[in-house]
C-alpha positions in Angstrom: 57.7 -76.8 9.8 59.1 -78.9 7.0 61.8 -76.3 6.4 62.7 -75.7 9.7 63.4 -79.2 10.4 65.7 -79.2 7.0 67.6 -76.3 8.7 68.1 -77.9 11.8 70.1 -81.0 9.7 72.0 -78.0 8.0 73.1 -76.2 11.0 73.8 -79.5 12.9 76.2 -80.7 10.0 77.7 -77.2 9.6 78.6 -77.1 13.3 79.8 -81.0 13.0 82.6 -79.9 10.3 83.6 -76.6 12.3 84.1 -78.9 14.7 86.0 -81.5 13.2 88.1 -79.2 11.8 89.5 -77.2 14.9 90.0 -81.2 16.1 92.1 -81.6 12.6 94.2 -78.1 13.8 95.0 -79.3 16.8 96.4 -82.2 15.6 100.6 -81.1 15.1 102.3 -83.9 13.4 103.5 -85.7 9.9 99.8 -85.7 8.5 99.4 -81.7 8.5 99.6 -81.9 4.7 96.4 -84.9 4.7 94.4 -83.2 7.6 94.6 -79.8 6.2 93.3 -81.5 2.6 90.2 -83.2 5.0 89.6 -79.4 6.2 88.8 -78.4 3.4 86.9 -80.8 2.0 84.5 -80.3 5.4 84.7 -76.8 4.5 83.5 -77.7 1.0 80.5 -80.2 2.9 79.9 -77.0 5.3 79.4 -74.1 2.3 76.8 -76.9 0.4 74.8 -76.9 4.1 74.8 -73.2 4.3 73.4 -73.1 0.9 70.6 -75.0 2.4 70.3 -73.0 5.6 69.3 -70.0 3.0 67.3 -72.0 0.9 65.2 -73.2 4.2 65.4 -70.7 6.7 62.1 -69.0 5.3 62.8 -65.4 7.1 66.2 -65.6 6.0 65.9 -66.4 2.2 62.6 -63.9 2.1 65.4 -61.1 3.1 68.3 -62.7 0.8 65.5 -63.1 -1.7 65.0 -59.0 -1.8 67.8 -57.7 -0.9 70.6 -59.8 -3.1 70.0 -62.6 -4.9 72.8 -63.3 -5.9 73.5 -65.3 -2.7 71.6 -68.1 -3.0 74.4 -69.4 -6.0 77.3 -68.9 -4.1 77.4 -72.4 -3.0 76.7 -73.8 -6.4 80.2 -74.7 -7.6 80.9 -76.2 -4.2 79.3 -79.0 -5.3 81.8 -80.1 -7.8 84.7 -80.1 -5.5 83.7 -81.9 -2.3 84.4 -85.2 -4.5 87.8 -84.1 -5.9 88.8 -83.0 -2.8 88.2 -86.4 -0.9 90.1 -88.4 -3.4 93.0 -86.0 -2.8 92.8 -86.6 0.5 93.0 -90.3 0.0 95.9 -90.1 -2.2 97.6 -88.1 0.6 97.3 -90.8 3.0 97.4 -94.2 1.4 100.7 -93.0 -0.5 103.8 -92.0 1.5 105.5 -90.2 -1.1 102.1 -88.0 -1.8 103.3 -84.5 -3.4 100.6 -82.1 -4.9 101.5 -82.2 -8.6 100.4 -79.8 -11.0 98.5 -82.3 -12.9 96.0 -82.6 -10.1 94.5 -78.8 -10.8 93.4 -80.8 -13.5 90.8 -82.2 -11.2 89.3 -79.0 -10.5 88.5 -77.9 -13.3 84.6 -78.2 -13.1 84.5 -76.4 -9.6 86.3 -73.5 -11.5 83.9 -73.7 -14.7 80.7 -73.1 -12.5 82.6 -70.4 -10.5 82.9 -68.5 -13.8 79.6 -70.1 -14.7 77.9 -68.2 -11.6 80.2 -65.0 -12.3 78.5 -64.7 -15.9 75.1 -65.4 -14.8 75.6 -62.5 -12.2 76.8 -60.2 -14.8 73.8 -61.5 -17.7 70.9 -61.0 -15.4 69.4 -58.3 -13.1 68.5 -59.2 -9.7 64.6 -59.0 -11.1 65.9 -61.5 -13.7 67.8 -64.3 -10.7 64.3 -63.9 -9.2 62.5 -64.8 -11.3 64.5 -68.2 -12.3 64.5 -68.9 -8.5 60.7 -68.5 -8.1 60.7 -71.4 -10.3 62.7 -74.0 -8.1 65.9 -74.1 -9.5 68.5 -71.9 -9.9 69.2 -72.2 -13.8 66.7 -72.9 -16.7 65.0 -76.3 -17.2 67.9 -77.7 -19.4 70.6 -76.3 -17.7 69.7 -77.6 -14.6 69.2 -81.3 -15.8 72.4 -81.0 -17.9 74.2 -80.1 -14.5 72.8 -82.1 -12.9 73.5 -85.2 -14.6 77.3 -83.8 -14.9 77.2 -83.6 -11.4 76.4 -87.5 -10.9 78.5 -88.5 -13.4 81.6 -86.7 -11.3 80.1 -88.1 -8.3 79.9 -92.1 -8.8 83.4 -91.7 -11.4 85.1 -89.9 -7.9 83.9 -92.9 -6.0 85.0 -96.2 -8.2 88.4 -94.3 -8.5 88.8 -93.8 -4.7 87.5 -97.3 -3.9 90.1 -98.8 -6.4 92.7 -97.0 -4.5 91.6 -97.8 -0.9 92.0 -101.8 -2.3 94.9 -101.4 -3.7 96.1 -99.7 -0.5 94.5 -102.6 1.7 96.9 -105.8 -0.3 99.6 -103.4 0.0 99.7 -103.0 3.6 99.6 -106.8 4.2 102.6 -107.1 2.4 103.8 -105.5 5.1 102.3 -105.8 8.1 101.0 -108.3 10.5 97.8 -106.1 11.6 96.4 -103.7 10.0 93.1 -103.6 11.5 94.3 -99.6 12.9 96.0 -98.6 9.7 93.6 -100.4 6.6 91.6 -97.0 6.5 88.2 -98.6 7.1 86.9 -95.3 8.0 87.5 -93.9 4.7 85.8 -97.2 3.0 82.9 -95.9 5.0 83.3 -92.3 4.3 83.3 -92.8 0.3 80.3 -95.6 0.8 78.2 -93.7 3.0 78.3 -90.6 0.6 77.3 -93.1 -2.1 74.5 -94.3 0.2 73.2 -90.8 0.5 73.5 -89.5 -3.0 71.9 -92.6 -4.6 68.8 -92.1 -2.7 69.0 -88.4 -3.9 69.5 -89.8 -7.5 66.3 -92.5 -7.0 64.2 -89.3 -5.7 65.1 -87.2 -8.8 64.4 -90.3 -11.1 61.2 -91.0 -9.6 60.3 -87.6 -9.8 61.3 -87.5 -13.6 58.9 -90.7 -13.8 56.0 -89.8 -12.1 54.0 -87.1 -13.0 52.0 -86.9 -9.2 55.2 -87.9 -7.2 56.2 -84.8 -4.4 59.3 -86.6 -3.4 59.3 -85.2 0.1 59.3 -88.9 1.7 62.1 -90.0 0.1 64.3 -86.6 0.4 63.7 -86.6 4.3 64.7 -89.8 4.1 68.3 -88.8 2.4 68.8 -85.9 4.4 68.2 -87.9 7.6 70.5 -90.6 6.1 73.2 -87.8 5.4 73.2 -86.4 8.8 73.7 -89.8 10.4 76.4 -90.8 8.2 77.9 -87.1 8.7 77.7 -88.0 12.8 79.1 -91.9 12.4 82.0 -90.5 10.3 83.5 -88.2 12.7 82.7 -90.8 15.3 84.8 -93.6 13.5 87.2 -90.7 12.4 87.8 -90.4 16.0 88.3 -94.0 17.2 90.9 -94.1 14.1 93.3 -91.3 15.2 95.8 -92.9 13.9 94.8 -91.3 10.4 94.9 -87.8 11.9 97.8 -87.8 14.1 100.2 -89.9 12.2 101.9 -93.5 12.0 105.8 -94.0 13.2 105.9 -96.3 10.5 105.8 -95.6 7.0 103.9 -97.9 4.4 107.0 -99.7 2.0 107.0 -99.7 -1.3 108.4 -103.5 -2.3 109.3 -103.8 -5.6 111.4 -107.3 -6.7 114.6 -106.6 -8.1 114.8 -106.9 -12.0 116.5 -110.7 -11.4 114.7 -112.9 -9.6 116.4 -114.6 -6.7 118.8 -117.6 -7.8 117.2 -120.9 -6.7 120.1 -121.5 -4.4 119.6 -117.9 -2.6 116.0 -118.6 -2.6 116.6 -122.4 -0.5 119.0 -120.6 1.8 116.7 -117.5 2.7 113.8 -119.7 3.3 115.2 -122.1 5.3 116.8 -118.8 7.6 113.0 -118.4 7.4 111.6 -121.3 9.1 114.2 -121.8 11.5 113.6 -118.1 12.8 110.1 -118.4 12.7 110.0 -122.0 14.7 113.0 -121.2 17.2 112.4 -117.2 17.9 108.3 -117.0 17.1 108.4 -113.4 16.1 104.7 -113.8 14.7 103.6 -113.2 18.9 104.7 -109.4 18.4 101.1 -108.2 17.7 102.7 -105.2 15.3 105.5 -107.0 14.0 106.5 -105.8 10.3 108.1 -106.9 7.1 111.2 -104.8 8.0 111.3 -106.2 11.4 111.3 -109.6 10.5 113.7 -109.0 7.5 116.1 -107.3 9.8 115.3 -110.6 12.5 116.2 -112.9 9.3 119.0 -111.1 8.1 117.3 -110.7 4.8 116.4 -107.4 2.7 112.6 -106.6 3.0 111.9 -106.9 -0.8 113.9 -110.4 -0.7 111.7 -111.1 2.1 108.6 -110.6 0.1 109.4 -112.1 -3.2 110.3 -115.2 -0.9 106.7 -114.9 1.0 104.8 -114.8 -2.5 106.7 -117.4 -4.3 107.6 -120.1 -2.1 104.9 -120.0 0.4 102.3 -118.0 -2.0 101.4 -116.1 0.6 101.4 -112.1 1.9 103.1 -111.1 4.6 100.0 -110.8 6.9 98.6 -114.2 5.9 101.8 -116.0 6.5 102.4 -114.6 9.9 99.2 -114.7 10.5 98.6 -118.7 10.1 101.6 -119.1 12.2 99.7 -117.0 15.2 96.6 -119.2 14.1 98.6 -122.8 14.5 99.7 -121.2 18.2 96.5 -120.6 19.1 94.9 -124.0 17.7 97.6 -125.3 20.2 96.8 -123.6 22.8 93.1 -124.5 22.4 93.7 -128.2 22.0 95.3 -128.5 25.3 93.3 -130.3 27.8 93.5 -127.3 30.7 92.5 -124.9 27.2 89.4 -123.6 29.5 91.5 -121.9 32.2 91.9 -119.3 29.5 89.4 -117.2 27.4 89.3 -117.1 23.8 90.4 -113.6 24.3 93.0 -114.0 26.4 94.5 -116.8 23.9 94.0 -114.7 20.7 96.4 -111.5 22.7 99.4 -114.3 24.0 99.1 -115.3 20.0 100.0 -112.3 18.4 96.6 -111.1 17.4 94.9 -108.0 18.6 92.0 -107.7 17.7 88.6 -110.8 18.3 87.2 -109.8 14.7 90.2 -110.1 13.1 91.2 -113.8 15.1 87.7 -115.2 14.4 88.1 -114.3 10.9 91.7 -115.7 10.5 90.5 -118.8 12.2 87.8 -119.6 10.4 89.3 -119.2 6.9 92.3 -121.8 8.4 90.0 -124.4 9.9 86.6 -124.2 8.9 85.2 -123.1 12.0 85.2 -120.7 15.0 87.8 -120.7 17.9 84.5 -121.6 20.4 83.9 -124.6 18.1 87.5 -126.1 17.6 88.0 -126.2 21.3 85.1 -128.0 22.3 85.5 -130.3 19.2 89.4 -131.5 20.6 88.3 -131.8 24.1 85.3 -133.3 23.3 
């Protein structure tokens, strides 16, 4: 019964990335390059599952068993390539100018050592000889299996620091540029790389346990994993969805600001900044909910990466704070005025610019020390 009910998480999974991927197909726009990258790292996720399928599916492995076993490694090196895969996706979409270089093959080269790896052991062994190693467990001898699968972790967790380094670095780029970001910071990739860490740590604790313990079976502990695998599988696509954004492409492309090799005279610097404030005070451009740093600079009559050095060295701020704290003093305005309760907190956070009642609460609170609820009621107290 045990096995079945693994098989049912494999074929649900496998069906879930089938799926996701005709979605990905159908999508015809200026992210064909990411989204076919994402389809095949759910292909990768959907050869590991139907490794398991014929690891589980008793009938089916008993057949597979006798008739080639061979089989039963031929989703082996898949499992060194999911991880390189995902971090070239999120190179593809968290950098505008993303080209596949040569140098990347370079992260690839452990998926193609255990292809040859498999090949030899096919070509050393007789079918009698694969059986024999299988009826033990694992598919390779004691050491080689530990030594692979510490290699495999050790790809695993260095794959996941590296992506999560780029997806922050991505984040305090994109507020240098724009005033919300809430549909474009890539949360569902954060949760993507975080839930895969989620799964495969409890994998890891299970293996170390089982190391440790001499009477430990480890079936709790790997239900729990699978079942925490197949929920973060079904969330992804779910938040993948709500984000399309990701799949079907942005009309705006993410700027790269660099500051010219001379900083700005303090003269220029005066005069831009005071074009600044007047704009900001007379027009009050921060109420477009997606305004941008090129929109403003072209507002200002000041280039973008003018615009930015003057944001991070007069006011010490990034783009998305400073327009944000002007949308906040709007909307601590608005909720000081003594007829403040004709209006929801939502309505007042949309006529300020913002568009999202996370993202306000949060802005608000880090300004003024407490929630949009609790400032009203404290100024019309």
């Amino acid at each position: 019964m045990w096995h079945n009910i693994k098989t049912i998480f494999h074929l649900i999974i496998i069906f879930q990335c089938f799926f996701f991927s005709f979605y990905l197909l159908t999508q015809k726009n200026n992210k064909r390059q990411s989204n076919n990258i994402l389809i095949v790292f759910l292909f990768t996720i959907a050869v590991t599952e139907i490794g398991g399928v014929l690891s589980h599916f008793q009938e089916l492995r008993n057949i597979i068993f006798s008739a080639s076993p061979q089989l039963f490694y031929i989703d082996f090196p898949f499992r060194y390539l999911y991880m390189p895969v995902l971090f070239m996706y999120i190179l593809s979409v968290t950098k505008s100018d993303f080209r596949f270089r040569k140098v990347y093959l370079f992260h690839f080269i452990p998926f193609v050592f255990f292809c040859i790896l498999v090949l030899y052991k096919f070509l050393l062994n007789s079918a009698d000889t694969l059986r024999e190693i299988l009826e033990t467990g694992n598919r390779f001898t004691s050491p080689e299996s530990d030594i692979f699968y510490i290699l495999d972790n050790v790809q695993f967790y260095s794959y996941v620091i590296a992506s999560l380094i780029i997806l922050k670095k991505y984040r305090i780029e994109i507020k240098n540029v724009y005033s919300s970001i809430e549909h474009i910071n890539l949360s569902w990739l954060t949760f993507v790389v975080l839930g895969l860490t989620g799964w495969k740590s409890l994998r890891l604790l299970n293996y170390i346990l089982w190391l440790a313990l001499t009477d430990y079976s480890g079936w709790i502990l790997y239900i729990v994993a699978e079942v925490a695998f197949l929920t973060f599988i079904s969330i992804m696509f779910l938040k993948g969805l709500k984000q399309p954004v990701i799949f079907s492409g942005s009309s705006k492309n993410q700027a790269k600001l660099k500051y010219e090799k001379t900083l700005l005279a303090d003269v220029v610097k005066d005069d831009y900044k005071d074009k600044l404030i007047r704009q900001i005070k007379s027009e009050k451009p921060y109420l477009e909910p997606s305004l941008s740093l090129d929109e403003l600079a072209e507002k200002v009559s000041i280039p973008p990466h003018h615009l930015s050095q003057i944001l991070n060295t007069c006011f010490n701020q990034n783009f998305f704070d400073f327009i944000n704290s002007y949308r906040i003093k709007e909307s601590e305005k608005l909720l000081s005025e003594q007829n403040s309760y004709r209006k929801t907190v939502l309505e007042i956070l949309y006529e300020t610019g913002f568009n999202s009642k996370s993202v306000f609460n949060t802005a608000f609170k880090k300004h003024t020390g407490m929630t949009p609820t609790q400032f009203r009621n404290l100024q019309n107290s």
